[in-house]
N, C-alpha and C positions, 0 to 999 in steps of 0.2 A: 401469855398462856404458859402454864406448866407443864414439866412431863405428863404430872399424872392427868389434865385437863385433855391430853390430847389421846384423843383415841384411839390414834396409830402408833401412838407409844409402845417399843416392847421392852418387856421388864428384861434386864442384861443378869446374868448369875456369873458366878467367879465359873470359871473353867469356860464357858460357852464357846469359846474363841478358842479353844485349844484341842489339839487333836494329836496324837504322837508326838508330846515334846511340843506345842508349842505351833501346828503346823495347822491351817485350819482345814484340807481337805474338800477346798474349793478353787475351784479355776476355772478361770476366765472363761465366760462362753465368746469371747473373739476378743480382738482392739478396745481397749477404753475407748468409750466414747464420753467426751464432754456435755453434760445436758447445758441446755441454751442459761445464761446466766441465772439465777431467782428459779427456775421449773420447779425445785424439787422443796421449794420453801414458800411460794406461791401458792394461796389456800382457789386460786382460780384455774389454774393450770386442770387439762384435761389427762388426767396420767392413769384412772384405774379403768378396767373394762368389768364388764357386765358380772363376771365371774368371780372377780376381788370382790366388787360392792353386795352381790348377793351373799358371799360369804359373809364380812364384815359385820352383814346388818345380819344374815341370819333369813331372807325373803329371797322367796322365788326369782330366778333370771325373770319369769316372765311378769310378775309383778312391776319389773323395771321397763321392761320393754310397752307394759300396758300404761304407766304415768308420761311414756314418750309418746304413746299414741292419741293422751288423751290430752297433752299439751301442758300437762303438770309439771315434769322436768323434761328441758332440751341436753341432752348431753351434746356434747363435742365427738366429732367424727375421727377416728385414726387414718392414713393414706388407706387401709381396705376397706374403710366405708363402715367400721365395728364402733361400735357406743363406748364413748370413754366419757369418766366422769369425774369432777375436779373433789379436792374433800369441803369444798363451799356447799359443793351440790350433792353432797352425802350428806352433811349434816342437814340438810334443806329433806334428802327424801327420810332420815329417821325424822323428822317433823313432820312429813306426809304422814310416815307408816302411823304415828301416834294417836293423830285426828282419823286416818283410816279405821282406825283398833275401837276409835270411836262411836265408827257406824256412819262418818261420815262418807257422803257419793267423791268421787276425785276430783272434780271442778269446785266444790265445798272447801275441801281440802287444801285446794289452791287456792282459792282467793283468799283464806284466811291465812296460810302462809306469806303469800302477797301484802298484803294488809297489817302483817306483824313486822313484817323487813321495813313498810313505809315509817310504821309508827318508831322501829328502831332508826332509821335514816333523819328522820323529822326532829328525834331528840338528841342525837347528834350536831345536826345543823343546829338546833335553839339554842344547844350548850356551848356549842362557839361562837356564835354571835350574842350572848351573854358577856362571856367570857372577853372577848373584842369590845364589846361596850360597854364594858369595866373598867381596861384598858385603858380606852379613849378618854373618860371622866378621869380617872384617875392621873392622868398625863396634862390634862388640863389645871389641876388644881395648882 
């Protein structure tokens, strides 16, 4: 995936980093902390809350809280019990909001998001096991 594919990309301009000489006029709100290995480059990881992704996408907080109620997306829970959501499961709810803008109901919604991840998973698996029993004949000649 490229910068421009990813939609958390922010575009960088010359100066942005600089502030008096060079200094950028941010500090630390306490101790580095180490995120756990992969967190922060894992498209699974639970890292945004309800307020990032309603921002991001542009839809109501409660539009997200109504596809957790109705079993469309499960977000991941933080230690206070608050909705955190991975960017798997953002790009999954703009696929909801799309077919929603549609006129579809949210159970609608969901199975044919369901139904589009099978048909990408299925064509994945076919094209390695093509690809493996290519392989195999080929090794045999």
């Amino acid at each position: 995936m490229s910068a421009t594919d990813d939609p958390f990309a922010v575009e960088r301009r010359a100066g942005d980093d600089e502030v008096d000489g060079g200094a950028t006029g941010i500090e630390p709100a306490g101790p580095a902390v180490d995120p756990a290995p992969g967190a922060l480059t894992n498209p699974d990881v639970p890292l945004f809350s309800v307020g990032q992704v309603s921002q991001l996408l542009g839809i109501a907080p409660a539009a997200l809280r109504r596809l957790d109620q109705q079993g469309a997306m499960r977000p991941g829970r933080s230690d206070g019990n608050q909705r955190r959501y991975s960017r798997r499961q953002i790009q999954r709810i703009q696929r909801l909001t799309q077919l929603l803008g549609e006129g579809l109901p949210i159970a609608a919604a969901h199975r044919i998001a369901e139904l589009e991840d099978q048909v990408r998973r299925l064509t994945t698996e076919l094209a390695r096991a093509t690809k493996t029993r290519a392989s195999r004949r080929g090794s045999r000649r």
